[in-house]
C-alpha positions in Angstrom: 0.0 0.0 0.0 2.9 2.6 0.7 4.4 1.4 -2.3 0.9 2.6 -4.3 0.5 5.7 -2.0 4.3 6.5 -3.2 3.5 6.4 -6.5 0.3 8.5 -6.8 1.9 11.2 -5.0 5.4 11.0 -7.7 2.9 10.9 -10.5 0.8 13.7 -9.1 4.1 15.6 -9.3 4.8 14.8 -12.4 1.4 15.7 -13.9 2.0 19.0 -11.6 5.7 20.0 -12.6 4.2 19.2 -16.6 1.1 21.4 -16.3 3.3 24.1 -15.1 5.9 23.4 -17.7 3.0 23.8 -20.2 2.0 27.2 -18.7 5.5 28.8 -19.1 6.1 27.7 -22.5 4.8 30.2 -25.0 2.1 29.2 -27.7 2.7 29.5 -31.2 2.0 32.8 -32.5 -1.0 32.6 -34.8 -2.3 35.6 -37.0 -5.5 37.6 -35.8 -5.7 38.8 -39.5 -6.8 36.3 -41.8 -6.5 37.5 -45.5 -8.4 35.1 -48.1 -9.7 35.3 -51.8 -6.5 37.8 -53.3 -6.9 38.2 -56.8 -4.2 40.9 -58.3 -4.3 40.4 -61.9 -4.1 42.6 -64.9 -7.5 42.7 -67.1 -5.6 42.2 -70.2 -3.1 39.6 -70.3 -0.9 41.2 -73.0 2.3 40.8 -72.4 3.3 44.3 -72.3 0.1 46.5 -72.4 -0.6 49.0 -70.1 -3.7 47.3 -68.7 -5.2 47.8 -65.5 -4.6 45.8 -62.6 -7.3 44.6 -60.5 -6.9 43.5 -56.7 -9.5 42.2 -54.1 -9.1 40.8 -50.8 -11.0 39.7 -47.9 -9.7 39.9 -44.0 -11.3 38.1 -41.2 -10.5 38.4 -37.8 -10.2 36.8 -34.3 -11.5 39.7 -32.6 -14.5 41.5 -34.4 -13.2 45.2 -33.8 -9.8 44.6 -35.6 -8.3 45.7 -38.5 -5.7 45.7 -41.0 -2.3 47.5 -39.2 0.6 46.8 -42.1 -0.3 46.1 -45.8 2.5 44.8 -48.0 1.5 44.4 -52.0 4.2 42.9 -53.7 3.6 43.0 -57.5 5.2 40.3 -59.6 8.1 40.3 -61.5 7.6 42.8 -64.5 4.3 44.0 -63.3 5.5 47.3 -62.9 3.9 51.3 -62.4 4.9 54.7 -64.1 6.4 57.0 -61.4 7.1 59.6 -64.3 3.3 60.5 -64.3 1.9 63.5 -62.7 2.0 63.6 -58.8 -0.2 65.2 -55.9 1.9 66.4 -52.8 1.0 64.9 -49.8 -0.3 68.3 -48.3 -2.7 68.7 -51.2 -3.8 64.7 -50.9 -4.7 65.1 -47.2 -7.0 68.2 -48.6 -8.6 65.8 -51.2 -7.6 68.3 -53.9 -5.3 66.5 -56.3 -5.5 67.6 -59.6 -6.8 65.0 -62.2 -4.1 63.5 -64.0 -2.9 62.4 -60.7 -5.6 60.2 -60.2 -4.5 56.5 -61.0 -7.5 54.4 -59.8 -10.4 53.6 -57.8 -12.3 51.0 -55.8 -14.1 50.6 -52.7 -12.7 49.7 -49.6 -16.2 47.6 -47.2 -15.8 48.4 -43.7 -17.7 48.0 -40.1 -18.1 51.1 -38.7 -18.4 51.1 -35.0 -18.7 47.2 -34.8 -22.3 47.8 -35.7 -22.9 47.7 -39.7 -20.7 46.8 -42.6 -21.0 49.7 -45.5 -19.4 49.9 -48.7 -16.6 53.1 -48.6 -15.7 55.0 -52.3 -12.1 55.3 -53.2 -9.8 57.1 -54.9 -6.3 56.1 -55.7 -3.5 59.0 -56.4 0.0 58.7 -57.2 2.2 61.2 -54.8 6.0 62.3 -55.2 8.8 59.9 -53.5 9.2 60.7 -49.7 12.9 59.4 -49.8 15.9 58.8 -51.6 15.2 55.1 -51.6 11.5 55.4 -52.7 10.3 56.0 -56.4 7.0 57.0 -55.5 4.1 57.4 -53.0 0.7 55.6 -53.7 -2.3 57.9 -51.8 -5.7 56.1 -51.0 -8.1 58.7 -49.9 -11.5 57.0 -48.6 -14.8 59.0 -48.2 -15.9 57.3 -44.5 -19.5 58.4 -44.2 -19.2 62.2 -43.5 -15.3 62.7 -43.7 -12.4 61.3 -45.9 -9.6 59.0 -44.0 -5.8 59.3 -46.0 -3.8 56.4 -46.4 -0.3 56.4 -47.8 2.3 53.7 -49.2 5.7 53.6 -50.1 6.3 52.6 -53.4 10.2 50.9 -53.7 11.8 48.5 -56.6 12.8 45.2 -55.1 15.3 42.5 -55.7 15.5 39.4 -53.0 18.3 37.5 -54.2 21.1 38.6 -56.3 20.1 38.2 -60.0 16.5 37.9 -59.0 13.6 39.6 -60.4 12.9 43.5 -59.4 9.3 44.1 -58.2 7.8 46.8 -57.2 6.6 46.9 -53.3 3.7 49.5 -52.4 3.6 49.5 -48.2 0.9 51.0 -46.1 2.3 51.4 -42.5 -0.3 51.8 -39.7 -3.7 52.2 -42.3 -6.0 54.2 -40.5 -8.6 52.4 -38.3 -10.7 56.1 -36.9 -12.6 58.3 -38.5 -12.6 62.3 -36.9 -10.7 60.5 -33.9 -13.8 58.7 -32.9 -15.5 56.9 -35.4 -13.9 53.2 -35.6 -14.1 51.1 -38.2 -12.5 47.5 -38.8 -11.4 46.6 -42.5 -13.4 43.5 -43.9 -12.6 43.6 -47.7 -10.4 45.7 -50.5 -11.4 46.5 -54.4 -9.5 48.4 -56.2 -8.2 49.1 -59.6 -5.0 50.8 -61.0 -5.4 52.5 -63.9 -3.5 51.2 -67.1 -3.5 54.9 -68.4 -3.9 57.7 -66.3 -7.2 60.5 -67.3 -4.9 62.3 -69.4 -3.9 58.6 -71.7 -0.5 58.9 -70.0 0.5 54.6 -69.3 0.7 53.7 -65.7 0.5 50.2 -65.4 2.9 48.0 -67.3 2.8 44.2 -67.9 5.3 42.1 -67.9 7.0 40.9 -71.2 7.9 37.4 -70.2 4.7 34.8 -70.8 5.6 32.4 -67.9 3.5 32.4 -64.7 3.9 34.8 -62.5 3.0 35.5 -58.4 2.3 38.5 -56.6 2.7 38.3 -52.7 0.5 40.6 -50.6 1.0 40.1 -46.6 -0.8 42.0 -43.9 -1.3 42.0 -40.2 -3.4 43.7 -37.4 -3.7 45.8 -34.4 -3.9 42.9 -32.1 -1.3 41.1 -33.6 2.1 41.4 -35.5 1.8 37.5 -37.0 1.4 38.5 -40.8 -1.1 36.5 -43.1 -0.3 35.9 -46.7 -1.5 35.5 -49.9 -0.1 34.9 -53.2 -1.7 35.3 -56.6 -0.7 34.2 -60.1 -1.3 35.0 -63.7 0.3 34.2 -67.2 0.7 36.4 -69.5 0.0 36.3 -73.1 1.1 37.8 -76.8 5.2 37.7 -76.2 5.3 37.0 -80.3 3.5 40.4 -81.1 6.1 42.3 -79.4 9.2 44.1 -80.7 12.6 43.6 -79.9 15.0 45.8 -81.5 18.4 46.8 -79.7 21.3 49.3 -80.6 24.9 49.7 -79.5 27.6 51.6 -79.5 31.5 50.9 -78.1 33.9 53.2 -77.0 38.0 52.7 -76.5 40.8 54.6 -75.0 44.6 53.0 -75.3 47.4 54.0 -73.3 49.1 51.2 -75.3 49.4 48.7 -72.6 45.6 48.9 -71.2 42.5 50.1 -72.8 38.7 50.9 -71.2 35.6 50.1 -72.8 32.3 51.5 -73.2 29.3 49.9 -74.3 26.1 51.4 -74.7 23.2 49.2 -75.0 19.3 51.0 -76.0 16.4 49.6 -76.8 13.1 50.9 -78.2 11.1 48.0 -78.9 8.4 46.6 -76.5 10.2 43.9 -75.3 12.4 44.0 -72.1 16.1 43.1 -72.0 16.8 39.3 -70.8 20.3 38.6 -71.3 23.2 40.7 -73.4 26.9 39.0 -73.9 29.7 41.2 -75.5 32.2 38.9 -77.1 35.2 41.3 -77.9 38.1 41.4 -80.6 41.1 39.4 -79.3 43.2 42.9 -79.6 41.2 42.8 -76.2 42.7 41.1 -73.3 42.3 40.1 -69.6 44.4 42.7 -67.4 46.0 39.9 -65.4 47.0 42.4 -62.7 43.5 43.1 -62.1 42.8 39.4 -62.3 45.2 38.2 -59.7 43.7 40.9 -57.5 40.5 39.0 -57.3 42.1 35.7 -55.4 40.8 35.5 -52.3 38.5 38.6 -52.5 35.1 38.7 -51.4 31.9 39.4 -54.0 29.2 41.6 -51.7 26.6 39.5 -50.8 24.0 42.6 -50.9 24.3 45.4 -52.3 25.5 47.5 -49.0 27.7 44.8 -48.2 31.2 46.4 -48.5 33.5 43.7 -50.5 37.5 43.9 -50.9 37.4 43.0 -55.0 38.5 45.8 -56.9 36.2 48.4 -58.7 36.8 48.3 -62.5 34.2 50.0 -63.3 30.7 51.6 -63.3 27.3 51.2 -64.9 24.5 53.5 -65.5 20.5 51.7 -66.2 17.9 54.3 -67.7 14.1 53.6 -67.5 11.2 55.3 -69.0 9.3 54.4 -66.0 11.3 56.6 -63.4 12.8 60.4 -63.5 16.5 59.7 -62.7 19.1 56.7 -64.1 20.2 54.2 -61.7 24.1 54.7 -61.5 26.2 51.4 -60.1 29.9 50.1 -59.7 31.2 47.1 -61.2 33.2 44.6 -59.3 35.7 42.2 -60.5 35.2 39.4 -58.8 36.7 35.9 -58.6 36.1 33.4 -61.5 34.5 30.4 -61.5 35.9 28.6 -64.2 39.3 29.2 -65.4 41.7 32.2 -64.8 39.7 35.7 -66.1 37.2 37.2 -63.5 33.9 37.6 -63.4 31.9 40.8 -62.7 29.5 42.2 -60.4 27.2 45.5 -61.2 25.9 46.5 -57.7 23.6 49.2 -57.5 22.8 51.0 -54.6 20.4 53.8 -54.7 16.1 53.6 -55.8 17.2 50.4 -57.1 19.1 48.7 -55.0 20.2 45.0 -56.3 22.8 43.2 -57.8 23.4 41.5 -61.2 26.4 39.4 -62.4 28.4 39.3 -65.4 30.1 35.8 -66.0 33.6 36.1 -68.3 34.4 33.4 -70.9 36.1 32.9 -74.0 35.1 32.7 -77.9 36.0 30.0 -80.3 38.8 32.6 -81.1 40.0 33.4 -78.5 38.4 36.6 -77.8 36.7 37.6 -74.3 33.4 36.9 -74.0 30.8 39.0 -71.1 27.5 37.9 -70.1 24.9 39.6 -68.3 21.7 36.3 -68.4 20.0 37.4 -65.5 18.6 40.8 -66.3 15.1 41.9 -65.0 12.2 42.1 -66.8 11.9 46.4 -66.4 11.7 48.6 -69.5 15.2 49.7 -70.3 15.9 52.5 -72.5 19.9 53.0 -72.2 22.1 50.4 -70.5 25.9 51.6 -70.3 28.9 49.8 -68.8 31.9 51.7 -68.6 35.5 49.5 -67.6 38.1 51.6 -66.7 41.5 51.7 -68.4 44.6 52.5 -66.9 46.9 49.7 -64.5 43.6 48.7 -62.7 41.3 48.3 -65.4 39.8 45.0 -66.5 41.4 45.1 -69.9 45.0 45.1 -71.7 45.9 46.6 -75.1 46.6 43.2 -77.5 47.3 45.4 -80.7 44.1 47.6 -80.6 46.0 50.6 -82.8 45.6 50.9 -85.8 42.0 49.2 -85.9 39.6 48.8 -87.0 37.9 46.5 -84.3 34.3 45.8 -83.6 32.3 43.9 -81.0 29.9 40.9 -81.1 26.6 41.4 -79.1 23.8 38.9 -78.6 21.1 40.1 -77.2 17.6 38.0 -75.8 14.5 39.7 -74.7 12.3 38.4 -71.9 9.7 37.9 -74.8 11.9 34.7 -76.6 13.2 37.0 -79.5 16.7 36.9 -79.9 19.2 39.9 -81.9 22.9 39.9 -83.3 25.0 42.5 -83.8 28.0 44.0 -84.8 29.4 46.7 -83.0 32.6 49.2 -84.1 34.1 50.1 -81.4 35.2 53.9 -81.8 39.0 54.0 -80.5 40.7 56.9 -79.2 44.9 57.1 -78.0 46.6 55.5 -81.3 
């Protein structure tokens, strides 16, 4: 009997000393913010088009009197907005005055007000001026709440995960409005709205993407009562890559000090079709700077593109886009190879865009150096320029440039499948 007596009272203990184990352990964090049924698609699947972009979501929550806190909309790759268009300043949204042409959408945002009834709100979507260096624009939601109008502002920022990943644009809403006047609440329960493909004045806003594979958009949100995000993704393929134009230009630039040489290459294109992947196969009276390449042993590619990194700088490069004000400017890396003895290169840019996109070296059937960039995004590029440095330091030695003439190869592949040759003089300068 004390033998049975002993062991109730251990396994009372135990079942004590577990129950209180279970109380000090922390549950698993679980969202209060439930999103469900995201749709962000463009109306019209043309690759390319400026079509407008629909997006719906519903939120349920754990507590009724919630709401939506952070909002992150993450548009796919290539699905991509005009930040040239007219803007609104903030101080002239928040007096629901913006001009027209500033406008870039609508929709209706279905709220409870005061935990009692759920009513349909009107609004309007307006595009408003960067607020920082590392922004390209500000998207403005103003929604007419019953007998006042509640302003709700985003960030707008380009955005590249990986290296040599896809850019996408990111609009975040931080803190969206949950009052009314200070005292009327209301909780979020559902989101429509529509960019505009072309603003009132026909100007393009939206752009699709030029690649026809499927593609995801990402939009994550939490609440007031909890900081646990919810997510949803959404996907759509678009269509039409054959009806649209590819057509590339170059132009190459050279200065010899007899021993080294730098090269500039200008790369524009006007057609409809985005950039995919450019390699540069040069004239063998181009070769490797070996100085430069034995300065890459051991050296450390960034990892990000605010990493600081001990390779040497050979260069810089400058992207121009018709859908933002001001060129991106970056500096190019050489970095160790992966195959034989030249180095690669890194373009790392650090500024609205801030992302990274490697070049890997090879050589031609005939010997000549060959420089590929097959990982560029799928954004509109107008002017792509890559200027290596001559001089000791540079990437690239003087193998009987003078007298000339010498020319470049350049193959070029857009995101849409079309493929372009071409041959390039190079302009040279110091013979």
């Amino acid at each position: 009997m004390r033998n049975i007596n002993h062991r109730a009272r251990t396994a009372c203990r135990l079942a004590l000393a577990v129950g209180v184990a279970a109380a000090v352990v922390p549950a698993t964090a679980s969202a209060a913010v439930t999103l469900s049924n995201t749709k962000l698609v463009p109306t019209s699947l043309q690759a390319g088009a400026n079509s407008n972009l629909s997006y719906t979501t519903t939120a349920t929550y754990a507590s009724g009197s919630d709401s939506i806190k952070d909002l992150s909309v993450m548009l796919a790759p290539g699905l991509l907005a005009n930040a040239t268009d007219p803007t609104c300043t903030l101080a002239v949204f928040k007096t629901n005055k913006c001009a027209a042409d500033t406008q870039i959408g609508n929709g209706s945002v279905s709220a409870r007000i005061i935990n009692a009834i759920t009513l349909p709100l009107a609004a309007k979507i307006y595009l408003l001026p960067a607020a920082n260096s590392t922004d390209v624009a500000q998207i403005g939601i103003a929604v007419s709440a019953i007998v006042t109008t509640v302003y709700n502002v985003g960030d707008v920022t380009l955005v590249q995960s990986t290296p040599n990943g896809p850019i996408q644009a990111e609009i975040a809403f931080k803190s969206l409005s949950r009052t009314a006047l200070g005292i009327l609440s209301f909780s979020i329960k559902s989101l429509t709205l529509t960019f505009d493909g072309k603003n009132s004045a026909g100007a393009p806003f939206m752009v699709n993407p030029t690649s026809c594979s499927s593609l995801t958009s990402t939009v994550t949100a939490d609440s007031y009562s909890s900081s646990t995000p919810s997510t949803q993704m959404s996907s759509f393929t678009p269509t039409g890559c054959s009806s649209l134009t590819y057509s590339p230009t170059a132009t190459a630039m050279s200065t010899t000090d007899k021993t080294n040489a730098s090269l500039a290459v200008d790369v524009m294109n006007s057609g409809t079709a985005n950039n995919m992947s450019i390699a540069a196969t040069l004239p063998s009276t181009f070769a490797a700077n070996f100085t430069t390449a034995e300065a890459t042993t051991g050296c450390t590619p960034p990892a990000t593109p605010a990493a600081t990194t001990n390779c040497p700088v050979v260069g810089t490069a400058m992207v121009t886009s018709p859908l933002v004000s001001t060129s991106f400017t970056g500096t190019i890396y050489a970095v160790p190879a992966t195959t034989g003895t030249l180095p690669n290169v890194t373009m790392v840019f650090n500024s609205q865009f801030s992302g990274i996109i490697d070049g890997a070296t090879s050589t031609s059937g005939s010997g000549g150096i060959v420089e590929t960039f097959g990982s560029i995004p799928d954004v509109p590029l107008s002017d792509m320029q890559l200027n290596f440095a001559g001089g000791s330091t540079g990437l690239l030695a003087d193998n009987g440039l003078c007298p000339g003439p010498n020319s470049l190869g350049l193959a070029a592949a857009s995101q849409a499948g079309q493929h372009v040759s071409l041959t390039v003089p190079v302009t040279l300068t110091g013979c």
